[in-house]
C-alpha positions as a Markdown table, in Angstrom:
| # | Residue | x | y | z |
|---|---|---|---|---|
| 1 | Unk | -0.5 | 24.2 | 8.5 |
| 2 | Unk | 2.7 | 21.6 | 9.3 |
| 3 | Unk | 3.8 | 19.7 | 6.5 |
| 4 | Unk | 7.1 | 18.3 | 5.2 |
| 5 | Unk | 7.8 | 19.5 | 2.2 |
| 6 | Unk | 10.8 | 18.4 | -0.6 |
| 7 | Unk | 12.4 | 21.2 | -2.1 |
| 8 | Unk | 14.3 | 19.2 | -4.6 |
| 9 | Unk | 15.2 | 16.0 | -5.2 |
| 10 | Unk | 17.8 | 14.0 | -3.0 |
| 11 | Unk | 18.6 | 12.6 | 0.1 |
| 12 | Unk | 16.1 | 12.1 | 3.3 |
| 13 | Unk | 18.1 | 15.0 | 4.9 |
| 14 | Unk | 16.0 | 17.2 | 2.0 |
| 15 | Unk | 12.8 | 17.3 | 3.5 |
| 16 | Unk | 11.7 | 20.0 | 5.2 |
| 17 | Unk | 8.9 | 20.1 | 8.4 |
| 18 | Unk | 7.8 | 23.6 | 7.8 |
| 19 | Unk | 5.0 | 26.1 | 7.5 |
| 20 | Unk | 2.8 | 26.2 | 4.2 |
| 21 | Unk | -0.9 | 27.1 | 3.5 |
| 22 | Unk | -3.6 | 24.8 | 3.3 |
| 23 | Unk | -4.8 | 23.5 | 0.2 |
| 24 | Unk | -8.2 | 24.5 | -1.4 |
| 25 | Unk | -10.4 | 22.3 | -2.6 |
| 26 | Unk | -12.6 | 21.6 | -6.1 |
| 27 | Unk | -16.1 | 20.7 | -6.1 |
| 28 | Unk | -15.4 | 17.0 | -6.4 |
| 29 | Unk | -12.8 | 17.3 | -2.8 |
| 30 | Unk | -12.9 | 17.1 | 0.4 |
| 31 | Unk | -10.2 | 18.5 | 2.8 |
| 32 | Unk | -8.9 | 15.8 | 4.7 |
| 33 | Unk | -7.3 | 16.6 | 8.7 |
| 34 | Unk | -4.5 | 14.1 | 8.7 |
| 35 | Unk | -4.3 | 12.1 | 11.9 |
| 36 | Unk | -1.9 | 9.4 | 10.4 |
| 37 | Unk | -0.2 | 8.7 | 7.1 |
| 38 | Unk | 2.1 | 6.3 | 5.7 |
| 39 | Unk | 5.5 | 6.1 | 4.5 |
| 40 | Unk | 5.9 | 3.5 | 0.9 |
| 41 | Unk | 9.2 | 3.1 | -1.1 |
| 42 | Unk | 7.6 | 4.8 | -3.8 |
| 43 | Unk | 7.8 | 7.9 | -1.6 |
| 44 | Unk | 11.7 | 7.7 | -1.1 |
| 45 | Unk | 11.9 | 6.7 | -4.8 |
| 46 | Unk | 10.1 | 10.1 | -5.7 |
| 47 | Unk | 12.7 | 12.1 | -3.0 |
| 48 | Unk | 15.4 | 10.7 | -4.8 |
| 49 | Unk | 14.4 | 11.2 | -8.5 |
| 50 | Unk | 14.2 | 8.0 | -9.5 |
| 51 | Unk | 10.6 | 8.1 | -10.9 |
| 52 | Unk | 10.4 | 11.6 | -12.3 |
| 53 | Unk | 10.5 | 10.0 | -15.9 |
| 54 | Unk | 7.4 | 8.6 | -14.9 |
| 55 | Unk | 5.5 | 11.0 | -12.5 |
| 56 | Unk | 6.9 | 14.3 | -13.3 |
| 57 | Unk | 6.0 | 17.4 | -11.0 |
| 58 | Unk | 7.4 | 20.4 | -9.8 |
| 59 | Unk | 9.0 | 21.1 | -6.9 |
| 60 | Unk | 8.8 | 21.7 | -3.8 |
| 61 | Unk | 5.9 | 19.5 | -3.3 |
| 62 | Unk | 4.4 | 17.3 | -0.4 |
| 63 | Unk | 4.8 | 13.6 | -0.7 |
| 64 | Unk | 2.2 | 11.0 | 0.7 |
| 65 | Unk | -0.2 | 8.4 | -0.5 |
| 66 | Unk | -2.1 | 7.2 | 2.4 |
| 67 | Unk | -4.2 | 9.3 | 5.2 |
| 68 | Unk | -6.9 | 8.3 | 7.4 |
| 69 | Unk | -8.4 | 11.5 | 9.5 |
| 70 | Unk | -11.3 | 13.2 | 9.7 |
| 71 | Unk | -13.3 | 15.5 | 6.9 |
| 72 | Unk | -12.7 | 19.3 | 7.5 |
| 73 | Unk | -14.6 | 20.4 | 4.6 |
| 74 | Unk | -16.8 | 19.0 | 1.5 |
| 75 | Unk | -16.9 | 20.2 | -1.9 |
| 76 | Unk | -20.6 | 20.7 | -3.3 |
| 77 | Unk | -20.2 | 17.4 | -5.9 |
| 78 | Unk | -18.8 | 15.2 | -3.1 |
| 79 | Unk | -21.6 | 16.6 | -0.5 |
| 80 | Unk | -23.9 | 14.9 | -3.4 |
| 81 | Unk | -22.3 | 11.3 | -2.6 |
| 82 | Unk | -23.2 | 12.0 | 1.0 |
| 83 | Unk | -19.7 | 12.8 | 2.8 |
| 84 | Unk | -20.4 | 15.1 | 5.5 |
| 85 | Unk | -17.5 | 17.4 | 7.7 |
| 86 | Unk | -16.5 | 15.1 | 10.5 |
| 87 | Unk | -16.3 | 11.6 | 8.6 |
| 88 | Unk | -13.6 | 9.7 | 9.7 |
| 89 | Unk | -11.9 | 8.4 | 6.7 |
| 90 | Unk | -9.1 | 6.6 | 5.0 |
| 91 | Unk | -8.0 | 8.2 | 1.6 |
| 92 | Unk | -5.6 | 7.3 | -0.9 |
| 93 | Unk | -4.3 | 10.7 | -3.1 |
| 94 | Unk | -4.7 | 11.1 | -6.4 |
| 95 | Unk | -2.3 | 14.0 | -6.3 |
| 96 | Unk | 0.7 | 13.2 | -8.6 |
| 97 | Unk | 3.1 | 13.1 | -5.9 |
| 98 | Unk | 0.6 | 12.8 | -2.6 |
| 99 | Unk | 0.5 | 15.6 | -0.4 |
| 100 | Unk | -0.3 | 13.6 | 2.9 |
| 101 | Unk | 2.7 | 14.6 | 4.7 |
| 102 | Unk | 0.5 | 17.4 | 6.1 |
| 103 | Unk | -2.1 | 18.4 | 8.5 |
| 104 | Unk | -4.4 | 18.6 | 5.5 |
| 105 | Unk | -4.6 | 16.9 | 2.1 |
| 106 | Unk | -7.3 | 17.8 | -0.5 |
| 107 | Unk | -8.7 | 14.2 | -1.9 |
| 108 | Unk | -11.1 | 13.5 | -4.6 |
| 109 | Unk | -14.2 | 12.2 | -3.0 |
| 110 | Unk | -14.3 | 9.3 | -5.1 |
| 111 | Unk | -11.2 | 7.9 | -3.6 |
| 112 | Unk | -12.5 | 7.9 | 0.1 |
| 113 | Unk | -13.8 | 4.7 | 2.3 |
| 114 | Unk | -14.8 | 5.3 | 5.7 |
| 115 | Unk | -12.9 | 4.5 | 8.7 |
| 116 | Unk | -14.0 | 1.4 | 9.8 |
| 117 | Unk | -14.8 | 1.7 | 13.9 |
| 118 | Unk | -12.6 | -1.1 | 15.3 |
| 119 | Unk | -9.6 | 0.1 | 13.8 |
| 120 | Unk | -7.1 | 3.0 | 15.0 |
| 121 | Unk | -6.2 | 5.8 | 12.3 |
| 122 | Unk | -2.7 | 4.8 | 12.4 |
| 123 | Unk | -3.6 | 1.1 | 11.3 |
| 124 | Unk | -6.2 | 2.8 | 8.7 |
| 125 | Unk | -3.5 | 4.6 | 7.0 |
| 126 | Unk | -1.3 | 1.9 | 6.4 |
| 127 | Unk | -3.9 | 0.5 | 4.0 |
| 128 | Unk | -4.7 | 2.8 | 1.0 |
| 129 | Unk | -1.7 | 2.0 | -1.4 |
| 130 | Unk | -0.1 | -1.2 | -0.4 |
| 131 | Unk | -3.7 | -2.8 | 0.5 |
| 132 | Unk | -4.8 | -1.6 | -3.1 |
| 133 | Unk | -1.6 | -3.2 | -4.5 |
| 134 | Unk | -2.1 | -6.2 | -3.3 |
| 135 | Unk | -5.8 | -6.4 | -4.3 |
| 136 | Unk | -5.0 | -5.2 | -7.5 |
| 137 | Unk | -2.3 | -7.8 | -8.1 |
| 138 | Unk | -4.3 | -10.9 | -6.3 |
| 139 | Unk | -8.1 | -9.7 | -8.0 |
| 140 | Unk | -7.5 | -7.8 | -10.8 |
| 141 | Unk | -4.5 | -9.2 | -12.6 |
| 142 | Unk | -4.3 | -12.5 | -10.8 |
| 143 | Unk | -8.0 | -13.1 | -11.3 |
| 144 | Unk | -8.1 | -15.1 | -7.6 |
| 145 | Unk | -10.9 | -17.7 | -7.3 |
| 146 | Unk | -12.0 | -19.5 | -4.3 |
| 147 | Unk | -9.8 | -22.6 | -4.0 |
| 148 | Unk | -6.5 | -21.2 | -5.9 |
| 149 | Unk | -3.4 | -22.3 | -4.9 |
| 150 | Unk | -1.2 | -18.5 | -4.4 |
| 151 | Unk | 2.3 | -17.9 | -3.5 |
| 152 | Unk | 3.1 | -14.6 | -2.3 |
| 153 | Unk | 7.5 | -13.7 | -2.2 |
| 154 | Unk | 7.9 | -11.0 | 0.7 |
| 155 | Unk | 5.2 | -12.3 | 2.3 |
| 156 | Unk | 5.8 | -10.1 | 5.8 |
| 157 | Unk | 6.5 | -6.8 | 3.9 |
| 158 | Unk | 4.3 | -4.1 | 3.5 |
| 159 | Unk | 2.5 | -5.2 | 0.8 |
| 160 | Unk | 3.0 | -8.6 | 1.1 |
| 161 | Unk | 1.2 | -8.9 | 4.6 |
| 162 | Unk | -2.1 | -7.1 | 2.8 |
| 163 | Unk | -1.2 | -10.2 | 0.0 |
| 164 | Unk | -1.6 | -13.2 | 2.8 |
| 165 | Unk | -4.8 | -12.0 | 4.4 |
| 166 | Unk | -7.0 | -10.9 | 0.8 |
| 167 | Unk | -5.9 | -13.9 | -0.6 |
| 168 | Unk | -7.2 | -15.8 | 2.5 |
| 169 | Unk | -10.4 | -14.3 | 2.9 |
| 170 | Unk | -11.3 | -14.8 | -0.5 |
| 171 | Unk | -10.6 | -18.6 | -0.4 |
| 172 | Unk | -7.3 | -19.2 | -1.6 |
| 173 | Unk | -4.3 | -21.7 | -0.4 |
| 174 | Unk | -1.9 | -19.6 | 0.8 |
| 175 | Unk | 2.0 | -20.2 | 0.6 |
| 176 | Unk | 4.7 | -17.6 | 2.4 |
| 177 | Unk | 7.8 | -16.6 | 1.4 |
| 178 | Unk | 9.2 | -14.9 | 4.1 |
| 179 | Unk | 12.3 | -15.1 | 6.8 |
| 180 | Unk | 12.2 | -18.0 | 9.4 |
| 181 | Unk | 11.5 | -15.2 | 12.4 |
| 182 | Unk | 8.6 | -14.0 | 10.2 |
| 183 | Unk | 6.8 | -17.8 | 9.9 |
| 184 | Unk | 4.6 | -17.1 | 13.0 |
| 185 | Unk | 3.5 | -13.8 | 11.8 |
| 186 | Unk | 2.5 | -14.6 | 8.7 |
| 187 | Unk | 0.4 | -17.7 | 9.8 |
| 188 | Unk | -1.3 | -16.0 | 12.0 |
| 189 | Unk | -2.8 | -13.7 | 9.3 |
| 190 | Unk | -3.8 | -17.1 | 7.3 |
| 191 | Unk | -1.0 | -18.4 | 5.8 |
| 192 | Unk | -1.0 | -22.1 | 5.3 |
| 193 | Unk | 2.3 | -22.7 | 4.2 |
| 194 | Unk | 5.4 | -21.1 | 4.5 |
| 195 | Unk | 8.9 | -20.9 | 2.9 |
| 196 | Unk | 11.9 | -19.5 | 4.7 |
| 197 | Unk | 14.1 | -18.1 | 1.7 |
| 198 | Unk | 17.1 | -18.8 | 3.1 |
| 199 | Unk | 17.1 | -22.5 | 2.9 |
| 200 | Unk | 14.3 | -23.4 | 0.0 |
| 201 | Unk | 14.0 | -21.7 | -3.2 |
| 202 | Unk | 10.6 | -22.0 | -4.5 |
| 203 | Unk | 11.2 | -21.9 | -7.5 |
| 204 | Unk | 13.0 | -25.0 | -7.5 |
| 205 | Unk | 10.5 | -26.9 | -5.7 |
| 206 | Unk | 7.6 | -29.5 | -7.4 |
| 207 | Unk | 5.0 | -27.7 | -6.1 |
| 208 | Unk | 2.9 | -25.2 | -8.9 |
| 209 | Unk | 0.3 | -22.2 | -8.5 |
| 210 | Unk | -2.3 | -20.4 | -9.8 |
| 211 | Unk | -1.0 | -17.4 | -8.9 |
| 212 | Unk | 2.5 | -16.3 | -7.8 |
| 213 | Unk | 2.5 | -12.7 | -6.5 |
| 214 | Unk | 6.4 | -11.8 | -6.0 |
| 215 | Unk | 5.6 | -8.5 | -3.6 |
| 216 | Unk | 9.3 | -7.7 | -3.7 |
| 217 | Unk | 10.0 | -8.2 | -6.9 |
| 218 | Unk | 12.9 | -10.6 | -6.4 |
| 219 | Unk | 12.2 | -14.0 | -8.8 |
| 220 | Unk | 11.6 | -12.9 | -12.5 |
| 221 | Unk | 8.5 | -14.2 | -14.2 |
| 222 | Unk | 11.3 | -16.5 | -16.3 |
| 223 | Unk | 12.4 | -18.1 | -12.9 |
| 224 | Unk | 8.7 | -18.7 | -11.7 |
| 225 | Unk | 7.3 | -20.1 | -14.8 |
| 226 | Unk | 8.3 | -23.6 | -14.0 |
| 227 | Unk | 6.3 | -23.6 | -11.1 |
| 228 | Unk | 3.6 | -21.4 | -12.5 |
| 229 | Unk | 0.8 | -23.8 | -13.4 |
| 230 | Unk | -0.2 | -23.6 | -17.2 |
| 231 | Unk | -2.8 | -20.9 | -17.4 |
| 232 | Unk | -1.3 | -19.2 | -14.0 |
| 233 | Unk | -0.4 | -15.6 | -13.5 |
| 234 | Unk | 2.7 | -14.0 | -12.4 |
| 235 | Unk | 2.5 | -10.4 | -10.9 |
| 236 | Unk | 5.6 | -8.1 | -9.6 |
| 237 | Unk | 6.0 | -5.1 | -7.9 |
| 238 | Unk | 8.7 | -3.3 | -10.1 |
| 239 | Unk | 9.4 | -3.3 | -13.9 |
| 240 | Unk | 12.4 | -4.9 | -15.0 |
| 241 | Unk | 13.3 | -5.3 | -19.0 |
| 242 | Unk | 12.9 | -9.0 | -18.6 |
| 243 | Unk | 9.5 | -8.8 | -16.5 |
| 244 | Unk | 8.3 | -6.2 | -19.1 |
| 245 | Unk | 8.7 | -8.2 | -22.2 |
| 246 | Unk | 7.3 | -11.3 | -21.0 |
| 247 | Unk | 4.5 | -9.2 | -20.0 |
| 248 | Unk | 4.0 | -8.3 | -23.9 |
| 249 | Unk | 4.9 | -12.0 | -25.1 |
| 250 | Unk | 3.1 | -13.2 | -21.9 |
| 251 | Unk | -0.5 | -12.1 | -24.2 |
| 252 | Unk | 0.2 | -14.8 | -26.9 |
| 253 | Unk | 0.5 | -17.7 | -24.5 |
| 254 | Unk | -1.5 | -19.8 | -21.3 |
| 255 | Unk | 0.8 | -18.2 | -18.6 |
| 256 | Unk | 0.6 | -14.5 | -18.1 |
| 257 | Unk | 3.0 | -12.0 | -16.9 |
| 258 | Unk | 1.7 | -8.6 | -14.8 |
| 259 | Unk | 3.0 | -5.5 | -13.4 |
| 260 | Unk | 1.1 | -4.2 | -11.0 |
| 261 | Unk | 0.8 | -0.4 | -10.7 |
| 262 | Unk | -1.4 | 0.6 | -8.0 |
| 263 | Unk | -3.6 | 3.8 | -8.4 |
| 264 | Unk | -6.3 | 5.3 | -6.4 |
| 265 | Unk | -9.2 | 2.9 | -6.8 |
| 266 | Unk | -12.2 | 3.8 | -4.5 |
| 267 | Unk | -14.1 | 0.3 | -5.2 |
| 268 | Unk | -11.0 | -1.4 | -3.9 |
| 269 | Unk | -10.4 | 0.9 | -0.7 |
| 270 | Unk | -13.9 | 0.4 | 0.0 |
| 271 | Unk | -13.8 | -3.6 | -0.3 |
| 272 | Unk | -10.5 | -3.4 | 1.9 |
| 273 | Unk | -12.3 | -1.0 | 4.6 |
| 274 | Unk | -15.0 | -3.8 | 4.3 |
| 275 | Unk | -12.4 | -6.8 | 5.6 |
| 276 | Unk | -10.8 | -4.6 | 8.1 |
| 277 | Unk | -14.4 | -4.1 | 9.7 |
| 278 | Unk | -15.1 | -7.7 | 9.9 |
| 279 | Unk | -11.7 | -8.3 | 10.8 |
| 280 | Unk | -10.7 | -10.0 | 7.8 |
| 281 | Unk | -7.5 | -7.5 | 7.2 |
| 282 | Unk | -5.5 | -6.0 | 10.0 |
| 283 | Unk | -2.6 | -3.6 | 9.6 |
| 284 | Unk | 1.1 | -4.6 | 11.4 |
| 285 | Unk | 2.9 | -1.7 | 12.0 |
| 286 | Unk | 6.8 | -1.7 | 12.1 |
| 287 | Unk | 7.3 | 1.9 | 13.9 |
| 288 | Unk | 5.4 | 4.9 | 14.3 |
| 289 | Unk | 7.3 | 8.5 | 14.0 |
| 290 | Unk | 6.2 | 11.7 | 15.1 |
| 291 | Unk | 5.4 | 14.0 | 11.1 |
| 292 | Unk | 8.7 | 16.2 | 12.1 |
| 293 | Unk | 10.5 | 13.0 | 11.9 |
| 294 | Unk | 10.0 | 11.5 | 8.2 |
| 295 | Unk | 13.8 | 11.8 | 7.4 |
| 296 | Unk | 14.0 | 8.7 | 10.1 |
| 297 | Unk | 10.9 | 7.3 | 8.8 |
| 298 | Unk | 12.2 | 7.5 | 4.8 |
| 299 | Unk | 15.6 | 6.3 | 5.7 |
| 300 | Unk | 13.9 | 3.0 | 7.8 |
| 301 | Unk | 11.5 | 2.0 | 4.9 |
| 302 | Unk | 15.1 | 2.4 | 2.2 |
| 303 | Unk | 16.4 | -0.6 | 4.8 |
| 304 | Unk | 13.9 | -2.1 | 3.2 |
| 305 | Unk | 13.5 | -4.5 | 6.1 |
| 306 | Unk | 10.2 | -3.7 | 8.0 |
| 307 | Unk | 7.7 | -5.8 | 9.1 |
| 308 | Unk | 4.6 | -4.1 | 7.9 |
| 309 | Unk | 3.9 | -0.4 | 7.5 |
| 310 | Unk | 5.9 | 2.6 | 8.9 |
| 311 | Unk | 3.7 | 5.0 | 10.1 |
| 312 | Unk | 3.4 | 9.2 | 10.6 |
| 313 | Unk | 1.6 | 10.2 | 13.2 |
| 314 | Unk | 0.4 | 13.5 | 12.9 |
| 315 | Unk | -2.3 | 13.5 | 15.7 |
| 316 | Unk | -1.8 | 11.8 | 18.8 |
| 317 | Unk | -4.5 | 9.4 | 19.2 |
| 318 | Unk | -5.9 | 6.8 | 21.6 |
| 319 | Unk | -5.6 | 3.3 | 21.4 |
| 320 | Unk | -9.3 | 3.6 | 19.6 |
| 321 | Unk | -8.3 | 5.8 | 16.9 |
| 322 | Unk | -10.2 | 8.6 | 17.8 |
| 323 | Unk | -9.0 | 11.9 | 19.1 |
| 324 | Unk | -8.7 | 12.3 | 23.1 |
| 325 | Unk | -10.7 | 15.1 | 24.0 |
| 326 | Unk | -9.6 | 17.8 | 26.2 |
């Protein structure tokens, strides 16, 4: 099969569209054909090194987080949860570094949604790890109610986009921090008030929240907490030292301090598959790129200026999603 493969660690120019065999799969797998993936910053962190203290592995490897495709083959314990060859699916790896940046990926079962109909694999793959981010960080570790008052910082990023519309379906007051040429985006996926970061800092402002979810990791929990309200929650997107102790202090007091690290979480794919098919949670893609052009794709998402998700295309689809037919 085609992948791209990293060799070792270092610039985009490292990784390698080549040849290598398929993986095989465990009981509890399923063999994914890749139609589209997704390119994160944690991908281009891994290509440069900057995370192997954390996620060791040995190279060369396959990076890739996200896939939506099609099931080539089931494992016996994942026939048992009723995934059948031929499944269109969205998938987030559990692999230590991914292994989507290939025509195949081997995915425990338990971290598989389905496809939802109205949606195109390319959109579907943008979902898996920044959608689960944000739900993790909104739901989880923000503990969102109906009727909270949420600011999101990077609100037309990758994540942050995910961020506007989950917090919108489930109720929430939504405020945007975003560029001025971003306003319109972001409310029309829900927002109700935006900032433009240029000319306001929110932090400074009278305003308070229940929740304030900085997506780009930009405003330190310190800076927030003035206009955290007393028993609100602070989430990032990247440790820092200061973030990381108030996150330990953050346990004795009202006001809480959270890192979110997003792993694959099947409940929360599914519940995200579940808005995108009612059309509660919709995918902007930035760019797509052809697989044997991921150098192009890593060194656009290190810009770190995209609006939404940068996209591999692996398959050629139609505007539907699904595969023409010859």
């Amino acid at each position: 099969m085609q992948a791209v493969v990293l060799p070792r660690y270092g610039e985009a120019d490292n990784l390698q569209f080549t040849s290598i065999r398929p993986p095989k799969i465990t009981a509890d797998q399923v063999l994914i054909k890749v139609h589209a993936a997704s390119v994160n910053p944690i991908d281009w962190k891994l290509r440069q090194g900057m995370l192997k203290w954390v996620m060791p592995d040995k190279l060369p490897g396959v990076l890739g987080f996200d896939a939506a495709g099609e099931i080539a083959e089931v494992g016996y314990g994942a026939q048992q949860h009723g995934w059948n060859v031929g499944d269109a699916v969205i998938a987030f790896s559990g692999n230590t570094i991914g292994g989507c940046y290939a025509q195949y990926v081997a995915v425990d079962a338990k971290f598989l949604a389905h496809k939802p109909d109205n949606i195109s694999y390319e959109e579907a793959a943008g979902i898996p790890l920044a959608g689960t981010t944000a739900w993790k960080s909104l739901v989880k570790l923000g503990q969102l109610h109906s009727g909270d008052e949420v600011l999101i910082n990077g609100a037309s990023g990758g994540v942050g986009i995910f961020a506007v519309q989950i917090a919108k379906a489930l109720g929430a007051t939504v405020t945007a921090v975003c560029s001025e040429s971003k306003h319109e985006l972001v409310r029309s996926l829900g927002a109700d008030h935006v900032i433009d970061y240029h000319n306001v800092d929110f932090t400074r402002t009278d305003h308070s929240y229940d929740i304030i979810f900085d997506a780009v990791s930009k405003s330190s929990f310190l800076e927030c907490r003035r206009v955290l309200k007393p028993s609100g929650h602070y989430v990032a997107t990247l440790p820092s030292v200061e973030n990381v102790g108030f996150s330990v202090f953050s346990k004795l007091q009202k006001q809480s301090c959270h890192i979110v690290l997003a792993r694959p979480d099947g409940d929360i794919l599914r519940s995200l598959a579940a808005l995108a098919r009612d059309g509660k949670l919709r995918t902007i893609v930035d760019s797509v790129y052809p697989l044997s052009e991921v150098a192009d794709a890593h060194r656009k998402s290190e810009q770190e200026h995209s609006t939404g998700k940068i996209i591999l295309q692996v398959i050629a689809n139609d505007h539907s999603g699904n595969q023409p037919q010859d």
